[in-house]
C-alpha positions in Angstrom: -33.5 -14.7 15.2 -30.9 -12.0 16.1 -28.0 -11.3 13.7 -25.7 -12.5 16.6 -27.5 -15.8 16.8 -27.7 -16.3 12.9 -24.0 -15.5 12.6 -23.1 -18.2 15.3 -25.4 -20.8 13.0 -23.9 -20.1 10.3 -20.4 -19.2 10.5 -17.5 -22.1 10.7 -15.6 -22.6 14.0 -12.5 -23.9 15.1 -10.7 -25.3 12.8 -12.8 -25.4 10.3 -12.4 -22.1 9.3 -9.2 -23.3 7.3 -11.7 -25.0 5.2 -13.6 -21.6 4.2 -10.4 -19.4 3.4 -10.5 -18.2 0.4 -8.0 -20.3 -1.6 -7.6 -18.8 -4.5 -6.9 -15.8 -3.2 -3.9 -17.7 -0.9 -2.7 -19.4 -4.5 -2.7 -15.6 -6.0 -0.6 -14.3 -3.0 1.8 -16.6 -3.2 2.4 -16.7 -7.1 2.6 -12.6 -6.5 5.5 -13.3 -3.2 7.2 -16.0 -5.7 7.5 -13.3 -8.5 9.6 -11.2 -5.6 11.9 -13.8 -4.7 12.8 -14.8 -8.5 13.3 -11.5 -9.2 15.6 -10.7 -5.9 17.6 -13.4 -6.6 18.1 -12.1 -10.2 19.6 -8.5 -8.8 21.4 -10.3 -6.3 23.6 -11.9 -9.1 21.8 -15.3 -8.3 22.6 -15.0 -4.6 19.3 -16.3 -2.9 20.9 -15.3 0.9 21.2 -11.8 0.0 17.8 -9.9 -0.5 15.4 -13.4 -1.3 15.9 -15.2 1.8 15.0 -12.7 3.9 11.9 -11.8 2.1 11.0 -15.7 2.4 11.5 -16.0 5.7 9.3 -12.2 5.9 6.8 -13.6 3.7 6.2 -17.1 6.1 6.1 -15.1 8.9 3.2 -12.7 7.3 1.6 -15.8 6.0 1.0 -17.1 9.3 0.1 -14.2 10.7 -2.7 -13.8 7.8 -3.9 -17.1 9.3 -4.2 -15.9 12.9 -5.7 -12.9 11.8 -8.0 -14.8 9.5 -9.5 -17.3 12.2 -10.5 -14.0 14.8 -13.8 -13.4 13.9 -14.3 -10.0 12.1 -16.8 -8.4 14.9 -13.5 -8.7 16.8 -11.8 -6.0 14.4 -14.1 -3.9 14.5 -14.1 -3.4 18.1 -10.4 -3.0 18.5 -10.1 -0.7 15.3 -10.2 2.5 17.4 -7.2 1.2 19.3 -5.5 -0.5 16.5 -5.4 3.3 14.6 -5.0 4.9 18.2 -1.1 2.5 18.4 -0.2 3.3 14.8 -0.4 7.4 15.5 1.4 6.9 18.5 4.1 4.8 16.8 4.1 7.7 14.5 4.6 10.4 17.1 7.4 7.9 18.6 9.3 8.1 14.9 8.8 11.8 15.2 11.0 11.9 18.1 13.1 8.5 18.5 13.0 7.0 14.5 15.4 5.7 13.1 17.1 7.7 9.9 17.9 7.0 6.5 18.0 8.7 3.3 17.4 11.9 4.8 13.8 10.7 6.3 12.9 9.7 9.7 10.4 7.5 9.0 11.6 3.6 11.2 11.8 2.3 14.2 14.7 0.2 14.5 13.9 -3.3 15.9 17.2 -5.1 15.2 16.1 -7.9 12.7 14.2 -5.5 11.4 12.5 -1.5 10.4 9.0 -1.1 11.4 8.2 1.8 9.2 4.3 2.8 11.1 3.3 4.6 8.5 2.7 1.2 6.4 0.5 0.2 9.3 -1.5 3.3 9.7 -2.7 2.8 6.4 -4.6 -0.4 7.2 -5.9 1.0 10.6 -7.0 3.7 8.7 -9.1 1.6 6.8 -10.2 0.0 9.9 -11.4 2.8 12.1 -13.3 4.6 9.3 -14.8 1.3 7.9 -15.8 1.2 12.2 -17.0 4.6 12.3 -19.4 4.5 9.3 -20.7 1.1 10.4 -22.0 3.2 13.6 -22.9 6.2 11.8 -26.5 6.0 10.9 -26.4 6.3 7.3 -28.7 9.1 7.1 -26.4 11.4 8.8 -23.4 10.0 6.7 -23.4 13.5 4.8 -24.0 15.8 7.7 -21.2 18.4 8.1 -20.3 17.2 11.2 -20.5 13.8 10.8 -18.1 14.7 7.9 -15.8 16.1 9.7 -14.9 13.4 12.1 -13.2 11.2 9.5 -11.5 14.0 7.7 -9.7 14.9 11.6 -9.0 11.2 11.3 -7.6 11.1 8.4 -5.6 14.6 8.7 -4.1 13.8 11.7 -1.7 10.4 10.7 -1.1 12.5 7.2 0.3 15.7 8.6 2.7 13.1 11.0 3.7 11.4 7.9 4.3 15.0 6.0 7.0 15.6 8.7 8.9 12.8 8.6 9.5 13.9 5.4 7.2 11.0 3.2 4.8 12.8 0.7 4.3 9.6 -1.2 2.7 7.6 2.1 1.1 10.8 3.1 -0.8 11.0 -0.4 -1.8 7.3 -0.3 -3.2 8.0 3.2 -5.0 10.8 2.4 -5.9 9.4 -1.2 -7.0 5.6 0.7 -9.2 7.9 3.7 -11.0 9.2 0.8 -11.8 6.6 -0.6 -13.7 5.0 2.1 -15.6 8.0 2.9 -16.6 8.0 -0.9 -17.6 4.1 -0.8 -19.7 4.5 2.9 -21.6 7.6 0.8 -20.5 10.6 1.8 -22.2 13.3 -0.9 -20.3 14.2 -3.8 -20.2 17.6 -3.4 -17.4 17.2 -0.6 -15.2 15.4 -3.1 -15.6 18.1 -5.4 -14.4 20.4 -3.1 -11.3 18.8 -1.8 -10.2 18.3 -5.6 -10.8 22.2 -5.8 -8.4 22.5 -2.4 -6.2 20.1 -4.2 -6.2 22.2 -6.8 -5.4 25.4 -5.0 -2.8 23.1 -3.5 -0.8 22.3 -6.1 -0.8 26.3 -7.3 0.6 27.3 -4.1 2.9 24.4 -3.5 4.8 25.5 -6.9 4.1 29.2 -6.1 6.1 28.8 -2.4 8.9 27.6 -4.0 12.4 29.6 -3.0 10.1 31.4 -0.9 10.5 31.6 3.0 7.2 29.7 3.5 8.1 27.1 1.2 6.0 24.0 1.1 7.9 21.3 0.8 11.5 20.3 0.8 14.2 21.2 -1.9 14.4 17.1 -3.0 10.6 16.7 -3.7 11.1 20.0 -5.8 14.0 17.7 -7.4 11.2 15.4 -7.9 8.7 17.3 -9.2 11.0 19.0 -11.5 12.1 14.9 -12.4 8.5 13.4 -13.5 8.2 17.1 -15.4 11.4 16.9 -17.6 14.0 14.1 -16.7 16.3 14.4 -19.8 17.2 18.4 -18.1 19.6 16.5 -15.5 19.7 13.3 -17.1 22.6 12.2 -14.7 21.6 13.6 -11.6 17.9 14.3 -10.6 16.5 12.8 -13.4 19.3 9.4 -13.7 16.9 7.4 -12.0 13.8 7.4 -14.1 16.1 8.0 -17.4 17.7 4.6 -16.3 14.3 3.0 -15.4 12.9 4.0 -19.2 16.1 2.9 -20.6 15.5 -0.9 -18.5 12.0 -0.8 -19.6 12.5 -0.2 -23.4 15.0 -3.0 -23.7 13.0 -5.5 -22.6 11.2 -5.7 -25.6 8.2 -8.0 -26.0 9.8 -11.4 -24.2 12.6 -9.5 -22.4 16.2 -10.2 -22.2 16.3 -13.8 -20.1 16.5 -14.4 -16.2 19.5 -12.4 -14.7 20.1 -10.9 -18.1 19.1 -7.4 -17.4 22.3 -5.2 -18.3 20.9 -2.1 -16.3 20.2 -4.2 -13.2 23.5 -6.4 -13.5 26.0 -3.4 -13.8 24.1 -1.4 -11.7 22.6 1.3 -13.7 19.5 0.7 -12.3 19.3 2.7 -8.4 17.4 0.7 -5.8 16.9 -2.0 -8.4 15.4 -4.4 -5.0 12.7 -2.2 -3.7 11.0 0.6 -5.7 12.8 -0.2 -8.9 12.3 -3.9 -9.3 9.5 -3.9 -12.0 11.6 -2.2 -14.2 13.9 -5.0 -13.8 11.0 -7.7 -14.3 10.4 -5.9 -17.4 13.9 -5.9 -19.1 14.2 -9.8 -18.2 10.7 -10.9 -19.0 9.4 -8.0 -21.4 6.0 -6.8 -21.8 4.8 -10.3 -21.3 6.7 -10.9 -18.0 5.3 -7.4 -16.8 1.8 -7.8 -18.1 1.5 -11.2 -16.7 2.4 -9.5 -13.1 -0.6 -7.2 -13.1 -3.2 -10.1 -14.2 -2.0 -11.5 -11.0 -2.5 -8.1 -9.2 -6.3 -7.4 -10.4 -6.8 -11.0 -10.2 -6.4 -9.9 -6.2 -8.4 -7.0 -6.6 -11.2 -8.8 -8.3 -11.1 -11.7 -5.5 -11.3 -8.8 -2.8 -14.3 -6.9 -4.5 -16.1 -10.1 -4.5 -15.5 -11.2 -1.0 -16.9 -7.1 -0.1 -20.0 -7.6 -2.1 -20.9 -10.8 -0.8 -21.3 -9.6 2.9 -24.4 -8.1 4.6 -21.9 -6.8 7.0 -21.4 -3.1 6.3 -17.8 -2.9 8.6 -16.9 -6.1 6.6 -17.7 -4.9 3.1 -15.9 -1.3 3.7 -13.1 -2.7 5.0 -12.6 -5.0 2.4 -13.3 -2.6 -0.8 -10.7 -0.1 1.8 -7.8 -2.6 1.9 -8.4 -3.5 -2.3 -8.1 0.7 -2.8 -4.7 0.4 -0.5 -3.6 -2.2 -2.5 -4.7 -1.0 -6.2 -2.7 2.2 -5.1 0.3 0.6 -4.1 1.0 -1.1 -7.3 -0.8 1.6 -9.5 1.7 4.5 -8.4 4.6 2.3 -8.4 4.1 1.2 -11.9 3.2 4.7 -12.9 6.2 5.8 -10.8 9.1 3.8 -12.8 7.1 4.8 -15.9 7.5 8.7 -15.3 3.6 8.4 -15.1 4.3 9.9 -11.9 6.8 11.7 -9.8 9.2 9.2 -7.6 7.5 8.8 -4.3 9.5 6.0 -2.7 6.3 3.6 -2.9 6.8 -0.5 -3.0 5.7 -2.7 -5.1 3.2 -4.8 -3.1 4.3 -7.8 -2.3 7.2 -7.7 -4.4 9.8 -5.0 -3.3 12.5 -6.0 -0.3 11.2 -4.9 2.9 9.8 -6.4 6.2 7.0 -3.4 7.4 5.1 -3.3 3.4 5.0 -7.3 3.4 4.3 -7.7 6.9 1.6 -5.3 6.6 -0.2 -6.5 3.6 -0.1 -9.9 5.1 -2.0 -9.0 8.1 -4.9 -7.0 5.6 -5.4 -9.9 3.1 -5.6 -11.7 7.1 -8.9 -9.0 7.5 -9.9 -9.5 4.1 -9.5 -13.5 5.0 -11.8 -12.8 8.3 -14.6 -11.0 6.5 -14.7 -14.0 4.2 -14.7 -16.6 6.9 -17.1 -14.7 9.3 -19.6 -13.6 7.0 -23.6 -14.1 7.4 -24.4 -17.0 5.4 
């Protein structure tokens, strides 16, 4: 019996696939997408059409787009990964030239109901075509120079797009989420080592270009930089948001301070208090228990994920998987760490949480591919 033929015995069809979803999973989404809304409605003033609504309305959309995605069978996604990562670089190249700008960055395409920020998408068709390409590699070249070099064009390629537009943050997570594959197919060690020495040499030379007339990187992300290092030196300007995040953390206390009774959010201390900010506004109203009850529901994710890779025989299936949980592990990791001062301010959402259409929509359609390799997998 072929594997094509034992796939076809044993995997649902039609409509019956809604049967094998993975439930929990859904349940965990949602309770995570309900946390958002509560909390946009609280830093709306208790206005629901402001920020909540349309994160509903993004959220049913993304939900039923999970499903579609969820009911193509995963051999399907594997074939069209090349081209799926091939349309997120070009989208890229399209924001270099035509995107839309804000903040400084150029970094959406403007739809008019909404920003389609590609970068969120290449880091799922990331995971995609390198999940794709080691599933074709033979896996005793998988270390071969060569063979090693392939995926880290890949990778450099939609990280040096996103670098320009200006977006460290994403261009880290792409760079950080590439590696991370390459590290799970079982790429030799001995490369990672070197591109933490790189990193390393990096880092010295990023600081050393500084004021210099090959500097690096931009004078904000200096700002930054110089923000995560010592925020009470400009405690009102570079460093007002994270002294104000701190400040919304510490009150909260153990319990918090009640629903729509954070004082930093409410009289607007708190900057960007609906997207990047927001946990630090779940943590003043709900405390540590509010904020700690969050994560459960965020590794609860993570653990459903890691158990849906390593119940698969299909390699694509299991890498993409265990690619999309890394994505999603970093996106709340360095936002957490972020409002913390764990870690400089990179402009990263938190997942399912945060206002925005691209981030949800984008997550949706991955916990769709997680969904797929579930549904589809040799039983």
């Amino acid at each position: 019996m072929s594997f094509l033929e034992y796939n076809v015995k044993f995997t649902p069809t039609g409509w019956r696939k809604i049967l094998y979803l993975n439930w929990p999973l859904i349940v965990l989404l949602i309770a995570v997408a309900g946390v958002g809304f509560l909390m946009l409605t609280s830093v709306a003033g208790g206005r629901i059409s402001r920020w909540a609504e349309p994160q509903m309305e993004r959220f049913a959309l993304g939900f039923v787009l999970m499903l579609i995605v969820a009911m193509v069978p995963i051999w399907f996604w594997r074939n069209v990964s090349a081209l799926a990562f091939g349309l997120s670089v070009l989208l890229l190249l399209f924001v270099e030239f035509f995107g839309a700008v804000g903040m400084g960055a150029q970094r959406w395409i403007d739809l008019g109901f909404m920003r389609l920020q590609p970068s969120e998408l290449t880091k799922i068709t990331l995971v995609m075509v390198l999940a794709a390409y080691y599933d074709w590699l033979d896996v005793t070249k998988k270390s071969h120079p060569l063979y090693v070099l392939i995926p880290l064009l890949v990778i450099a390629l939609p990280v040096a797009l996103t670098l320009r537009q200006p977006d460290l943050g994403t261009a880290l997570l792409l760079l950080i989420g590439g590696g991370a594959v390459m590290f799970l197919a079982g790429v030799h060690w001995a490369y990672f080592a070197g591109v933490i020495a790189l990193g390393v040499g990096a880092v010295f030379a990023v600081f050393t270009s500084r004021g210099t007339g090959w500097q690096l990187l931009q004078d904000y992300q200096y700002r930054r930089i110089d923000t995560f290092l010592n925020p009470s030196n400009d405690p009102l300007g570079a460093g007002y948001h994270i002294t104000q995040s701190q400040i919304a953390l510490g009150s909260g206390g153990w319990t918090g301070r009640g629903f729509m009774e954070g004082t930093q959010s409410r009289l607007n201390f708190l900057p960007e208090k609906h997207t990047d900010f927001i946990f630090t506004t779940l943590a003043e109203e709900f405390g540590f228990v509010g904020a700690s009850s969050l994560l459960v529901l965020y590794l609860l994710i993570l653990v459903f994920c890691i158990v849906i890779a390593l119940s698969t025989r299909d390699r694509f299936a299991a890498l993409l998987v265990m690619g999309i949980a890394v994505a999603f592990f970093l996106y709340f990791a360095v936002n957490m760490a972020m409002v913390m001062g764990l870690a400089p301010v990179v402009g990263v959402p938190l997942p399912l949480v945060s206002y925005g259409g691209s981030a949800m929509l984008v997550l949706m359609i991955a916990f769709g591919l997680v969904q797929s390799a579930h549904i589809h997998r040799p039983r």
